[in-house]
C-alpha positions in Angstrom: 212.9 167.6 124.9 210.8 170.7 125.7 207.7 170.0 127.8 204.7 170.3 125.8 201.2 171.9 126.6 199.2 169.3 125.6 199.0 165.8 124.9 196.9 162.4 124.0 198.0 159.8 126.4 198.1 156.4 125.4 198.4 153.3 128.2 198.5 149.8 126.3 195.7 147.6 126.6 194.1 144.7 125.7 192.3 145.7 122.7 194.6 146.8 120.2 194.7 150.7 119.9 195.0 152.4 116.8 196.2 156.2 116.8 195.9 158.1 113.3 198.4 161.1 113.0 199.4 164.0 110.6 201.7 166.5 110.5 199.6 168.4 112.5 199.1 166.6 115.4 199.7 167.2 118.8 203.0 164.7 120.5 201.5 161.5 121.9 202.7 159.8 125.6 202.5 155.8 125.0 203.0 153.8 128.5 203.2 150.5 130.1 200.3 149.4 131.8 200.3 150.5 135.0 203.1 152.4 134.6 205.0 153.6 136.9 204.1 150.6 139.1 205.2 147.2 137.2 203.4 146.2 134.3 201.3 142.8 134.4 202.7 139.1 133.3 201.4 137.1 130.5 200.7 140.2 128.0 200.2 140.7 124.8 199.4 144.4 123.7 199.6 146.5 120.1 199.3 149.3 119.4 199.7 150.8 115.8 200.4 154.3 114.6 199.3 155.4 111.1 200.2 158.4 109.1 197.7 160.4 107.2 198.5 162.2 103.8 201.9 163.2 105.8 205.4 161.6 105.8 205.8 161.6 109.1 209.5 161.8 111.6 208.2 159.5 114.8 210.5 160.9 117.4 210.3 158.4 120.3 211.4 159.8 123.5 211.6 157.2 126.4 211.9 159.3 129.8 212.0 155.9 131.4 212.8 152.0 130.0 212.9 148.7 132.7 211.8 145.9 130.7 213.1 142.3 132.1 216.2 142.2 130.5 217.5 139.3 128.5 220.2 138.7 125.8 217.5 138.4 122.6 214.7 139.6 124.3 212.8 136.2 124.6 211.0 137.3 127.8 209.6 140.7 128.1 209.8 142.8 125.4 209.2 146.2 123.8 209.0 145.7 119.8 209.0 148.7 117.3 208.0 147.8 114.4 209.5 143.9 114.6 212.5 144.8 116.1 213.1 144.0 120.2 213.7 146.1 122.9 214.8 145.2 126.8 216.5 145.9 129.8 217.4 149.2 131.0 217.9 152.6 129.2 219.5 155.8 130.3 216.1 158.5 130.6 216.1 160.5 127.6 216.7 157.9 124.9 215.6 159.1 121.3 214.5 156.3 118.8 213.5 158.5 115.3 211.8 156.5 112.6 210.3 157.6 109.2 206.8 156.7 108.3 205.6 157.3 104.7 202.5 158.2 104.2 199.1 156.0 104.5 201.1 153.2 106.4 201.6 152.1 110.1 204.1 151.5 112.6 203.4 149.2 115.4 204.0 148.7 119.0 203.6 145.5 120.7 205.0 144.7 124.5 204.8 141.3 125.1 205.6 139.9 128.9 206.5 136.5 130.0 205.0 134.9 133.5 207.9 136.1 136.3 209.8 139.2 136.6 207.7 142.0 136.5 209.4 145.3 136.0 208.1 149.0 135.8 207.7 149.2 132.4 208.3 152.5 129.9 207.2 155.8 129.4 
């Protein structure tokens, strides 16, 4: 992926974060807290894209992925839209999903108490 000029950059939080988007705008950075140090234990973050008049292509790009990795994903996970992520990916890992307009797609990183790991980008 090309570098781009300018982005919104997103770190998850606490308080759920809501980002509205259209075909329009500019490509978004989401990242573990902390990131690049290790994210925190006992977490429990969202955070939920919606699409404006616009069917929308999400394109997401990890340039980094070291979640605690387990065979189901019971510890520390990455979910997109209900569906678990862990372990470690290869940089430049492309995850495209549609989203029709006027709906949402969300992000929620859950942790577990041990085992800390760096997190995504």
């Amino acid at each position: 992926f090309p570098q781009v000029c300018s982005t919104a950059v997103y770190e998850l939080e606490q308080t759920p974060t809501n980002v509205n988007l259209n075909s329009t705008s500019l490509p978004i950075v989401i990242r573990s807290p902390n990131f690049p140090n290790n994210y925190p234990n006992n977490i429990n973050y969202t955070l939920s894209i919606r699409s404006e008049f616009d069917v929308l292509l999400l394109v997401l790009y990890f340039r980094h992925f070291n979640v605690e990795f387990e065979d189901i994903c019971t510890w520390d996970a990455l979910s997109l839209q209900g569906v678990k992520y862990c372990g470690t990916w290869l940089t430049g890992l492309v995850i495209p999903f549609s989203l029709p307009r006027l709906r949402s797609f969300t992000l929620d990183f859950k942790t577990d108490d041990v085992v800390p790991d760096s997190g995504f980008e």
